[in-house]
C-alpha positions in Angstrom: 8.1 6.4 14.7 4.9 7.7 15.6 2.2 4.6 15.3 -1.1 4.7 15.9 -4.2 1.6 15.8 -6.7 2.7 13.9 -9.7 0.5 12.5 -10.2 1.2 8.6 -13.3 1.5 7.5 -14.1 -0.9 4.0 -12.5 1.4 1.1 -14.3 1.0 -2.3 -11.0 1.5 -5.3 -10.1 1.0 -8.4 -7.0 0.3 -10.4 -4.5 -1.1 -12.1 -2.3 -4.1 -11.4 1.6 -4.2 -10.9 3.3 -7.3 -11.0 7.1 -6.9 -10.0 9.1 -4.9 -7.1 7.1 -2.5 -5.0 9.5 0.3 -5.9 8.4 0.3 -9.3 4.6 0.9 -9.1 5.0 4.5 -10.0 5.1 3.3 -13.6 1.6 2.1 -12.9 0.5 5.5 -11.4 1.7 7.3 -14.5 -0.6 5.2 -16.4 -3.8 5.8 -14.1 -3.2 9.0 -14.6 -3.7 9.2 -18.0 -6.6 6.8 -18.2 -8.6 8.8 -15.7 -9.0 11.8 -18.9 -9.4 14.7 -16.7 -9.8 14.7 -13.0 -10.5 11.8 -10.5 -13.9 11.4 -8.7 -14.6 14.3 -6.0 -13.2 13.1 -2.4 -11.0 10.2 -4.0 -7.0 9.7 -2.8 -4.6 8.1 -4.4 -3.9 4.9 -2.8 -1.5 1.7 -3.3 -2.6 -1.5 -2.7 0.2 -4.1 -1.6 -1.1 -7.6 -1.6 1.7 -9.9 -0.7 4.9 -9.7 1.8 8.4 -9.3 0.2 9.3 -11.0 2.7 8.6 -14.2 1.3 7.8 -13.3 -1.8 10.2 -12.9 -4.7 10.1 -9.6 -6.1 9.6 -10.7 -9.6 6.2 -11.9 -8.3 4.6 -9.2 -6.0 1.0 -7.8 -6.2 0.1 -4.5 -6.4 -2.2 -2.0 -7.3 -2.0 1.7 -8.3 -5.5 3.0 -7.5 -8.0 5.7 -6.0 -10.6 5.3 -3.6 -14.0 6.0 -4.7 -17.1 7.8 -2.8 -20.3 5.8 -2.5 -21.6 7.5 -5.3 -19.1 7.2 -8.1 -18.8 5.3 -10.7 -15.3 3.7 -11.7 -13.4 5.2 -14.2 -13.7 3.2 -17.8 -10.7 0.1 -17.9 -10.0 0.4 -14.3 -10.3 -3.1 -11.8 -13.0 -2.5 -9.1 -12.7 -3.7 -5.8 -12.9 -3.7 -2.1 -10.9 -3.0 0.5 -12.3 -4.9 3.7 -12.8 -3.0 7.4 -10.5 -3.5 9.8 -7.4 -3.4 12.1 -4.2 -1.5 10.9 -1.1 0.2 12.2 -0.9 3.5 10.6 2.1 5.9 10.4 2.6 8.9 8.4 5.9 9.5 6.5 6.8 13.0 5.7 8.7 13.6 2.1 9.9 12.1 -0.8 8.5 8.5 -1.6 11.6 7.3 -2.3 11.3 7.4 1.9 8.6 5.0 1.9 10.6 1.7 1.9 12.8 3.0 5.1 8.9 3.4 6.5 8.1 0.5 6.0 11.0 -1.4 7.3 10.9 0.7 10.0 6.8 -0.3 10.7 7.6 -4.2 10.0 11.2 -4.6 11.4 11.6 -2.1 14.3 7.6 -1.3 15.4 5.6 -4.8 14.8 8.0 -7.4 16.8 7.5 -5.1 20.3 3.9 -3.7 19.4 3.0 -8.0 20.0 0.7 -7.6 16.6 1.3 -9.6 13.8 0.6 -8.9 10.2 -3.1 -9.7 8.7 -3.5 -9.2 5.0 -3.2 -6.7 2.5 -1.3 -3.4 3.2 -1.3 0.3 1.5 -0.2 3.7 1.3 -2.8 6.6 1.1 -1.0 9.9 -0.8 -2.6 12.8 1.4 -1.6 15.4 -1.0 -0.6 15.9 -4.7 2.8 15.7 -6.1 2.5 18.0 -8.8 1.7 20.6 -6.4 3.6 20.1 -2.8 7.2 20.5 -2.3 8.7 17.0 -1.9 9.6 17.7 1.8 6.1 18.4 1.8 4.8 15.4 0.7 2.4 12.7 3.4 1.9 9.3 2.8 -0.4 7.3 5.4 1.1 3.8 5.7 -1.1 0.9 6.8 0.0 -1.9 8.0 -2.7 -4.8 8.1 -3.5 -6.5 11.5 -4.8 -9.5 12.3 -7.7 -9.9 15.0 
């Protein structure tokens, strides 16, 4: 796995909440989509915002949010949550397909990659979609993963 430090610059979204297992927040998506009523801001992503560790958290309880980032300029979408992103350290990876792939990613980031790298996990994570799913293959498909760090 391919990992690079990067330092994120504070992201400005908005979305909606999911309460339950990670897996599921595509549910969530499906409803942003059809709150946005036409096309998302200019130079917005997709994003998902993963608040807690399931780790230690029960699945049944896990924070999410399906989102999009927004430009300086724009205004959130109408029934959307606002909020901010802060700056700062993360391990980023890019996974390549499906995002049924995403937990192996993960796993892969948190179990294999962060116990040599000598980093240790800092606060909320999230997945940027690069490209559209209605219009790239599957095998097509990149997700940037970011892995919080601590300072």
């Amino acid at each position: 796995m391919d990992v690079q430090i990067v330092n994120q610059p504070d992201l400005r979204i908005a979305g909606i909440r999911h309460i339950g297992p990670y897996h599921e927040i595509g549910r969530e998506f499906g409803r942003l989509g059809g709150m946005l009523k036409g096309p998302p801001p200019a130079g917005s992503q997709m994003i998902a915002l993963f608040h807690d560790d399931p780790a230690v958290t029960p699945p049944d309880k896990l924070r999410a949010d399906a989102a999009l980032t927004l430009p300086a300029s724009a205004r959130a979408p109408a029934g959307l949550i606002e909020q901010h992103i802060p700056a700062g350290r993360c391990a980023k990876a890019i996974h390549k397909g499906g995002y049924e792939g995403l937990p192996a990613t993960w796993d892969a980031l948190k179990k294999e990659w962060l116990p040599k790298s000598g980093h240790k996990m800092g606060g909320p994570s999230y997945e940027v979609y690069v490209n559209n799913p209605m219009t790239t293959e599957k095998s097509e498909l990149l997700t940037e993963v970011y892995l919080r760090l601590r300072d």
